[in-house]
N, C-alpha and C positions, 0 to 999 in steps of 0.2 A: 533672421527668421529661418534661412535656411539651415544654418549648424543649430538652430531650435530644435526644428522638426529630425532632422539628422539626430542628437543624443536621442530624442524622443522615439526614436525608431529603432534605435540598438537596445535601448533599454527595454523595447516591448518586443523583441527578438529575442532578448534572454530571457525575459520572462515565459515566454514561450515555451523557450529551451527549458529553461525550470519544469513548465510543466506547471506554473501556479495557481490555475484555473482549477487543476484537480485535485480539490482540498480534503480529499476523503480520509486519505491516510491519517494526516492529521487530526481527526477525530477523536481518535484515540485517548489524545491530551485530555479531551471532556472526561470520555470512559474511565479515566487514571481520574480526575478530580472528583467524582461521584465518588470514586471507591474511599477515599479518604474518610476516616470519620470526622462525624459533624462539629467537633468542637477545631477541629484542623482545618476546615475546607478554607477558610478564610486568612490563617495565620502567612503571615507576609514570609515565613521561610520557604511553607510550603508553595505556595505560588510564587516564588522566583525560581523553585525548582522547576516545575510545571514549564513555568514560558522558559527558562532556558535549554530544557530538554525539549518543547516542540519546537523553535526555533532551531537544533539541530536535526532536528526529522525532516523539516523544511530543507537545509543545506544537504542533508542525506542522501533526498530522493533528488533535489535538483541538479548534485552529483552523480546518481546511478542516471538518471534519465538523459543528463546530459553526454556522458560516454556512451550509452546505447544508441542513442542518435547517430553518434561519429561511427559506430561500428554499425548499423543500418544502413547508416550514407555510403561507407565503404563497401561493404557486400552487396550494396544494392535492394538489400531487402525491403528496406522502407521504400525505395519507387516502385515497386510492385506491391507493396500491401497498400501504397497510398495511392490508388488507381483513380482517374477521375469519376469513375463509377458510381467510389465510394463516399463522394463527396458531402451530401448528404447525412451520413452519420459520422464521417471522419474527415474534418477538413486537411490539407496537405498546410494549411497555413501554421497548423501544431508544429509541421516541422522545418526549421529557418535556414537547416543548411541543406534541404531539398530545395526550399527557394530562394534560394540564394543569398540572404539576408544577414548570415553568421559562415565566417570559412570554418574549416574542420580544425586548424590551428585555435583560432578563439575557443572554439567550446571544447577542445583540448584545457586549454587554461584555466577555463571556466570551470571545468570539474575540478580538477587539483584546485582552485583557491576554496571550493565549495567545501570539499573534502577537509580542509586544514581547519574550515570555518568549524564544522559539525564538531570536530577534532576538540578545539578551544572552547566549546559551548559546552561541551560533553564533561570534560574534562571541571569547567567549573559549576556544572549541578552536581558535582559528585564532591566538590572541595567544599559545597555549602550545604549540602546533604542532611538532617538528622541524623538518618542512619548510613553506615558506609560498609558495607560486606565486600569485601576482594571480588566476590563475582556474581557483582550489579558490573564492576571496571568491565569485568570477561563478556556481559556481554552488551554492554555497549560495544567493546572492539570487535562482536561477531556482527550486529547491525550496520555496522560501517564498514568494514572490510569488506564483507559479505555483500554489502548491496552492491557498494562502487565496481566491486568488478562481477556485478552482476553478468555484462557483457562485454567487459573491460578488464585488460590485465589477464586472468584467466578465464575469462570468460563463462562465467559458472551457468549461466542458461544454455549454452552450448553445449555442453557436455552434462546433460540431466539433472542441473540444479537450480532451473526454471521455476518449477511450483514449491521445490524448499525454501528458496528466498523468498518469492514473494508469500509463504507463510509465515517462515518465521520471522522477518525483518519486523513488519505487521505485529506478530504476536507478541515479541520483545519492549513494544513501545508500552502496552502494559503492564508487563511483566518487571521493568527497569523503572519505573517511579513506586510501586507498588514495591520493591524492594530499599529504595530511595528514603521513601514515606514511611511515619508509622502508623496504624489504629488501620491498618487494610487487614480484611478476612480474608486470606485466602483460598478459602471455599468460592468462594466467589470471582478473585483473580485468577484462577489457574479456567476457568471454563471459559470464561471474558475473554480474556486472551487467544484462548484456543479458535472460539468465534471468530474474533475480529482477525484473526489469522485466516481463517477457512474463508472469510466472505471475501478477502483482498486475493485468492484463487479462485474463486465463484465469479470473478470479475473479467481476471486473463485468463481462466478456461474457455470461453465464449471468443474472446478476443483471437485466441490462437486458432481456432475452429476456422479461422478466416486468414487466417495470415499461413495457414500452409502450405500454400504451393512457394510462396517467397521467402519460407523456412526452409524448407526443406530444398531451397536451390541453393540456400546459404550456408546451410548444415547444420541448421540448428537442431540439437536434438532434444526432445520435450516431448510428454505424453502423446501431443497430438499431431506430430509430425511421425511417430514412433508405430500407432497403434491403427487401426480399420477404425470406422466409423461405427459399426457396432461395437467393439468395444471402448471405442471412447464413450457410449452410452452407460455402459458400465464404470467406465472413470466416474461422470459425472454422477452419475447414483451413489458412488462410494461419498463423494465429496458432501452428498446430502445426506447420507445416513449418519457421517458424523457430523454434520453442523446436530441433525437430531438428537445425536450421542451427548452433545458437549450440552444440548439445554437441558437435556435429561437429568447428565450431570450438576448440573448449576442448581435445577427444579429439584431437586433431591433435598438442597439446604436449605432454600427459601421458593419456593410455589411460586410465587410472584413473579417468579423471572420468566418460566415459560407464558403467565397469561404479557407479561408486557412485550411476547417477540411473536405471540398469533399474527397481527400483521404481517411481521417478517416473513412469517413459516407461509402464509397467503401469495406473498410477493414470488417465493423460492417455487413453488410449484408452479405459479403462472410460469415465469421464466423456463424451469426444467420441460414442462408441458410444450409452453410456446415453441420450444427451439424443435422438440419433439416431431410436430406437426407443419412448421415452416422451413424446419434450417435456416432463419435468419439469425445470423451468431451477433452478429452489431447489435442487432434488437435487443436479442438476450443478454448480450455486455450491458448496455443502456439499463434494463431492467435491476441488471445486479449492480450498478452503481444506486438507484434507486430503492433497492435491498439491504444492502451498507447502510444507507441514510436511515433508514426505517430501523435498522435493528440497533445502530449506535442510542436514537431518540428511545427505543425499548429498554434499554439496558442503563442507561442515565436516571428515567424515569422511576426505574425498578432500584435501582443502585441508591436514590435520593430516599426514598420510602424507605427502605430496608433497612438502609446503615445511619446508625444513630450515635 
């Protein structure tokens, strides 16, 4: 019972470490299956592409997120962003080598096996593909390179490439089946895209707002460690005027896109407003996950309608 409970307890440490609970990212998979035309949505090439591409988006992020942990752990940032304070919107239990559950060596290994996994996933939605363009390969290996050392390796949120990755890693997952596939408009994928990019920064712009003092003791450098709190208001406006930009663009080919993301556009101003008048940036994180959700169900809905 005991080495029961024991695998049982490393296995729900990695997952942790994975980060599996936050299935947002992966969404996307839907947003790419919508776009598919309708005589394709069901064709058994097409859905083996699909699930072997989100099943490396899975290994992607449970790769970037596992290195960032260990370079957390090591800088100390995450004991200070993960205050008991904060327990309530952020449990410390997300992270297994603050309590001690996974050493920094395992989830060393943990990312590299992850890493090779996305690698051989990647690698055979492209060998079973319809379509195979040389750079759908380019950027898969920008999504994966790119995230793993999001804070690993070169450290690319450290040095100002914090809100490019988690835009475009995001915006790629579109972008890459949608190049993959055929009978997609891409009238419609390049603004899709560009959303589901913008709203996975709409998420850790709120998150960072909070985690700057144990940024900024670790060096991390990112909008919100960089800029005054007035103009991080102006960041975040910019970030809403093009989430605007991008349905404008999209509402330009088909109407329909903008009435199926009013909720969305409802959620995004509660949020921008809330943070406005409280400063609670956890809140407005929480809110923007809740945002994503609303706007992926807007854009599936819109996307099933439209494409015939």
């Amino acid at each position: 019972m005991t080495a029961t409970r024991s695998l049982s307890g490393r296995l729900s440490a990695y997952a942790r470490l994975a980060k599996l609970a936050f299935f947002d990212f992966y969404l996307s998979s839907l947003v790419a299956w919508t776009l598919i035309g309708r005589p394709d949505r069901l064709g058994a090439r097409e859905l083996a592409v699909l699930l072997l591409l989100t099943l490396a988006w899975v290994l992607t992020v449970a790769a970037t997120v596992a290195f960032d942990d260990v370079t957390g752990f090591r800088d100390g940032s995450d004991n200070r962003n993960y205050a008991p304070d904060q327990a309530a919107l952020r449990s410390v239990k997300r992270k297994p080598l603050l309590v001690g559950e996974l050493s920094v060596a395992e989830a060393v290994r943990f990312g590299y096996a992850m890493t090779l996994g996305a690698v051989v996933l990647l690698a055979s939605a492209f060998a079973v593909a319809p379509q195979r363009p040389a750079y759908a390969a380019g950027l898969m290996a920008v999504v994966v390179v790119g995230s793993v050392q999001y804070s690993y390796g070169l450290r690319l949120s450290y040095r100002w490439g914090q809100e490019i990755i988690l835009f475009l890693s995001p915006a790629l997952t579109i972008i890459i089946p949608a190049a993959l596939l055929t009978g997609t408009p891409w009238r419609l994928v390049v603004p899709e895209a560009v959303l589901f990019g913008l709203w996975s920064v709409l998420i850790s712009a709120y998150s960072n707002l909070n985690d700057i003092e144990g940024d900024r003791l670790a060096r991390r450098k990112n909008v919100a460690t960089a800029v005054s709190r007035q103009n991080y208001r102006l960041f975040l406006a910019a970030l809403l005027a093009a989430e605007l930009t991008a349905i404008g663009f999209g509402a330009s080919a088909e109407p329909l896109l903008a009435v199926a993301l009013l909720p969305l556009l409802a959620m995004r101003f509660r949020q921008f407003h809330g943070w406005f008048t409280t400063f609670n940036a956890l809140a407005a994180r929480k809110l923007g996950i809740t945002a994503l959700r609303c706007g992926v169900a807007g854009l599936c809905v819109a996307n099933l309608i439209i494409i015939r």
